[in-house]
C-alpha positions as CSV (number, residue, x, y, z in Angstrom):
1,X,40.6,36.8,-17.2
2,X,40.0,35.0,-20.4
3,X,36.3,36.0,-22.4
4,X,34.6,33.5,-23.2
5,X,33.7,32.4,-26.7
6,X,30.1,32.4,-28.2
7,X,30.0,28.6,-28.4
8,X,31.1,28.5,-24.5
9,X,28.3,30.7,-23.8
10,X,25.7,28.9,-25.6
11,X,27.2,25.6,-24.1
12,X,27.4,26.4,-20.5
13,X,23.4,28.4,-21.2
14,X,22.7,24.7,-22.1
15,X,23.9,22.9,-19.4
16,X,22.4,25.8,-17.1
17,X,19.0,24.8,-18.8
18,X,18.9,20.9,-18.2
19,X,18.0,20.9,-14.8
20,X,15.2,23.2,-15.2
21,X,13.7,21.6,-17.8
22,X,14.2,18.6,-15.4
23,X,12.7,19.9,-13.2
24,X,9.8,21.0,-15.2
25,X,9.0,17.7,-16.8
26,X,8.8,16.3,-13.2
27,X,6.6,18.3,-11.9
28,X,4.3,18.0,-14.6
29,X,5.0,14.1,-14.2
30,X,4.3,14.4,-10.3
31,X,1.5,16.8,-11.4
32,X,-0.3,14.5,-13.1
33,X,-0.5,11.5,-10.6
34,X,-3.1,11.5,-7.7
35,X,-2.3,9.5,-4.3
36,X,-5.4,8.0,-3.0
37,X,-5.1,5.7,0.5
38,X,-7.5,3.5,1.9
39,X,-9.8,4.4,4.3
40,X,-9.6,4.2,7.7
41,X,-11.8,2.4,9.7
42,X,-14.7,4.3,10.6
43,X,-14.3,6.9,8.7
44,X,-17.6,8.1,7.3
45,X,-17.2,9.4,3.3
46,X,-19.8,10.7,1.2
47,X,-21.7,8.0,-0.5
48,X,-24.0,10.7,-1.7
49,X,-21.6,11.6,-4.6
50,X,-22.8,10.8,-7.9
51,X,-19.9,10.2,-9.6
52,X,-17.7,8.0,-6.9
53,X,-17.8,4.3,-6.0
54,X,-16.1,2.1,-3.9
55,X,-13.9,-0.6,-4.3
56,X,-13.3,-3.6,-1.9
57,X,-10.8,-6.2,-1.1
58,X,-9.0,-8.1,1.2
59,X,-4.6,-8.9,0.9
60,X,-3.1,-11.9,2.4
61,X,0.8,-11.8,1.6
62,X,3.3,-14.4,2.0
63,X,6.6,-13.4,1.8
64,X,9.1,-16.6,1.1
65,X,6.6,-18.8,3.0
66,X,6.2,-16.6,5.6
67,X,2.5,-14.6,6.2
68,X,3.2,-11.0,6.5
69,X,1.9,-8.0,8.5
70,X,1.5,-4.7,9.3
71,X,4.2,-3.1,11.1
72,X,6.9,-6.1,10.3
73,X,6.8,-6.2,6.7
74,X,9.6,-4.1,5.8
75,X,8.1,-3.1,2.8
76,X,5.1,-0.7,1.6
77,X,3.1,-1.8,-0.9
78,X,1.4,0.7,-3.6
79,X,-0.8,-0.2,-6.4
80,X,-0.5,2.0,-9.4
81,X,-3.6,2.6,-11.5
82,X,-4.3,4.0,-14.9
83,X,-7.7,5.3,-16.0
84,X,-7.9,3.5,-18.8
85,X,-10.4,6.6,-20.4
86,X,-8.5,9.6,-19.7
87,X,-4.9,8.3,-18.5
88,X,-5.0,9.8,-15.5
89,X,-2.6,7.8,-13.8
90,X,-3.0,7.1,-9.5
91,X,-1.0,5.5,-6.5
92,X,-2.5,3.8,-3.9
93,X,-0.4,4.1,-1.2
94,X,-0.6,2.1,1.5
95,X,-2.5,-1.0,0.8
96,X,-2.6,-3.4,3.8
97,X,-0.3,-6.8,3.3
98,X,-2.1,-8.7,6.0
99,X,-6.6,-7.0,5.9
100,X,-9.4,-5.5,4.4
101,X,-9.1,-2.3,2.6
102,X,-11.6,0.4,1.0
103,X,-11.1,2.6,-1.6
104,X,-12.8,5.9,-2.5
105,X,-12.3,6.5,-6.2
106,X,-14.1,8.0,-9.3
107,X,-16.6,6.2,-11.7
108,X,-14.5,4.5,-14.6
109,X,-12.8,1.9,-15.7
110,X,-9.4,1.5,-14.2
111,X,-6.3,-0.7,-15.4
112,X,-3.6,-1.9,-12.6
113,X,-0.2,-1.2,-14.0
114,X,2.2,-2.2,-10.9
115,X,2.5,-3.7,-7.8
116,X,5.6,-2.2,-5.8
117,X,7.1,-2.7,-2.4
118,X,9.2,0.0,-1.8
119,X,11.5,0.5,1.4
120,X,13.3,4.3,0.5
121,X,16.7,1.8,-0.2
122,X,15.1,-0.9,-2.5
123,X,12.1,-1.6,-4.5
124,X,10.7,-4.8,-6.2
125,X,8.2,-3.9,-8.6
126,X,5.8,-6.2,-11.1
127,X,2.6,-5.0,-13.3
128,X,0.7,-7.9,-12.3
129,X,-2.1,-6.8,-14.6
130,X,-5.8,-6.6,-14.1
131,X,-8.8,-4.4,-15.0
132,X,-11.7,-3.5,-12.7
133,X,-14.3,-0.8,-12.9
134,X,-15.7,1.4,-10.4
135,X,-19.5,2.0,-11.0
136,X,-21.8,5.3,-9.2
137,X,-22.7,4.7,-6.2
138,X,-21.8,0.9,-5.7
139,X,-18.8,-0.9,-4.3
140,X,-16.6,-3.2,-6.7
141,X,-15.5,-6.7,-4.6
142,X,-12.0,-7.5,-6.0
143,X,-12.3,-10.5,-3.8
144,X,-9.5,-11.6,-1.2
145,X,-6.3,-11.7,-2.9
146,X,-3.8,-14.7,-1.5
147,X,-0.2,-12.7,-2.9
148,X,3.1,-14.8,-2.5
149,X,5.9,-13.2,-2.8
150,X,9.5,-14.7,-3.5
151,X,12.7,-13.3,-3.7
152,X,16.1,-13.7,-3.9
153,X,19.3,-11.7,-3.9
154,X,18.1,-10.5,-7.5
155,X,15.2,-12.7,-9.1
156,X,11.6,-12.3,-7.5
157,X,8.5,-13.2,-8.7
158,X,4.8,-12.4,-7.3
159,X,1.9,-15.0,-7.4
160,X,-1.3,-13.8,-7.0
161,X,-4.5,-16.3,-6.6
162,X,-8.3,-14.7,-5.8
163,X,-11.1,-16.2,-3.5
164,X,-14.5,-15.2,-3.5
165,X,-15.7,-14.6,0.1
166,X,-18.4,-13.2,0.6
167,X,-19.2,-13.1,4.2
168,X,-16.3,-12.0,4.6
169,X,-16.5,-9.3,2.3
170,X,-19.7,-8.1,4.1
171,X,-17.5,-8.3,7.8
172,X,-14.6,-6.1,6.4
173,X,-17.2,-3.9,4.8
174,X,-18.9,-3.3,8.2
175,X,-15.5,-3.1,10.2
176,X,-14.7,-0.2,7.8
177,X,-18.0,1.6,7.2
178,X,-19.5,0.8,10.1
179,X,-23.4,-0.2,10.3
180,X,-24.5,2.2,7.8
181,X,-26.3,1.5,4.6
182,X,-24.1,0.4,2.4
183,X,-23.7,0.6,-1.5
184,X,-25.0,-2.8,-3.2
185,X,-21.7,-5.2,-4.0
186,X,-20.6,-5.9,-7.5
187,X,-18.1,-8.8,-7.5
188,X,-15.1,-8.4,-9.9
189,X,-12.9,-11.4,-9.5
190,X,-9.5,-12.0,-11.6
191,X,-8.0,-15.2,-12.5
192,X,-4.4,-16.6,-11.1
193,X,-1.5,-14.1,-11.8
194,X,2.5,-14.8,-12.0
195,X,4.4,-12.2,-12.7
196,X,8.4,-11.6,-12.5
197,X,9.6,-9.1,-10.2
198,X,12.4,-6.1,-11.0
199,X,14.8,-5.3,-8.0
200,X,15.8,-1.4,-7.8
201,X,18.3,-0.8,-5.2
202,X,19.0,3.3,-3.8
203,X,22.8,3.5,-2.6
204,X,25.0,6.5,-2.3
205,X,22.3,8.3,-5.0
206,X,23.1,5.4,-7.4
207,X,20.5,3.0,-8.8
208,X,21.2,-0.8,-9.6
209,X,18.6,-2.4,-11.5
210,X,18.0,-6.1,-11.6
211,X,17.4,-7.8,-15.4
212,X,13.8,-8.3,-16.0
């Protein structure tokens, strides 16, 4: 058998390398996001911690004209947050296309980087940016948010429009919470929102990308 040179060696110790340091970064990557989903209804949380608030809103999502929900839209959609003190970077997985939802989530000031709807074989994905802040022991009202979503084979884009309701804010807060005392309401409402979407498509381990 032929020995290998001293360059091979160092070549192949290389390659052998890559993946770990791969893997490494990803975990650190991975490592460094937290996952938070809404709550479910009637689930009790402690509103007795200091440092956590609540934030509130409601999703209506039309899909090329048509209204969307739960269980038929073939896509799940995720928020994806950055703190905007420390960087600490968050998913919200799960947000409803179609209701109400509540989130549990440290005091701070937090920056929405991306809207995704993500299927395992495709995802769109926009930042449709906005800012909101989550203050001790009260609950942030991002409003209702009327999303319409169009897409194509390729180009999408996501609109997004905000009404103040605030009866109706109180209702989902109740159907949620339930009839205990609830954190006083701080509304935080954002103005219209156009944003273009990206298409990623998964096939055979190969991703296609749309243009921006």
């Amino acid at each position: 058998m032929k020995n290998l040179s001293l360059a091979n060696v160092r070549s192949s110790r290389r390659w052998l390398g890559m993946p770990l340091i791969f893997l490494l970064s990803l975990a650190v990557t991975i490592g460094c996001t937290t996952v938070v989903t809404p709550l479910k209804p009637g689930a009790v949380t402690s509103l007795e911690a200091p440092d956590h608030g609540y934030v509130l809103g409601r999703v209506h999502l039309q899909w090329n004209g048509k209204p969307q929900t739960v269980g038929q839209f073939p896509y799940n959609m995720k928020w994806s947050l950055a703190d905007e003190k420390s960087g600490t970077q968050l998913v919200i997985d799960r947000v409803p296309v179609d209701g109400p939802f509540v989130l549990n989530l440290p005091a701070d000031s937090y920056r929405l980087t991306a809207v995704s709807f993500d299927n395992g074989l495709g995802m769109w994905q926009t930042p449709l940016p906005t800012s909101f802040s989550v203050r001790p022991q009260k609950c942030t009202n991002m409003g209702t948010w009327d999303l319409a979503m169009q897409t194509e084979f390729f180009p999408g884009l996501l609109t997004r429009r905000v009404r103040d309701q605030q009866e109706q804010a109180e209702q989902d807060m109740r159907a949620i919470m339930g009839d205990r005392v609830w954190p006083p309401m701080v509304a935080q409402l954002e103005v219209p929102e156009r944003s273009p979407m990206v298409l990623t498509l998964q096939t055979q381990g190969t991703q296609l990308t749309s243009p921006p």
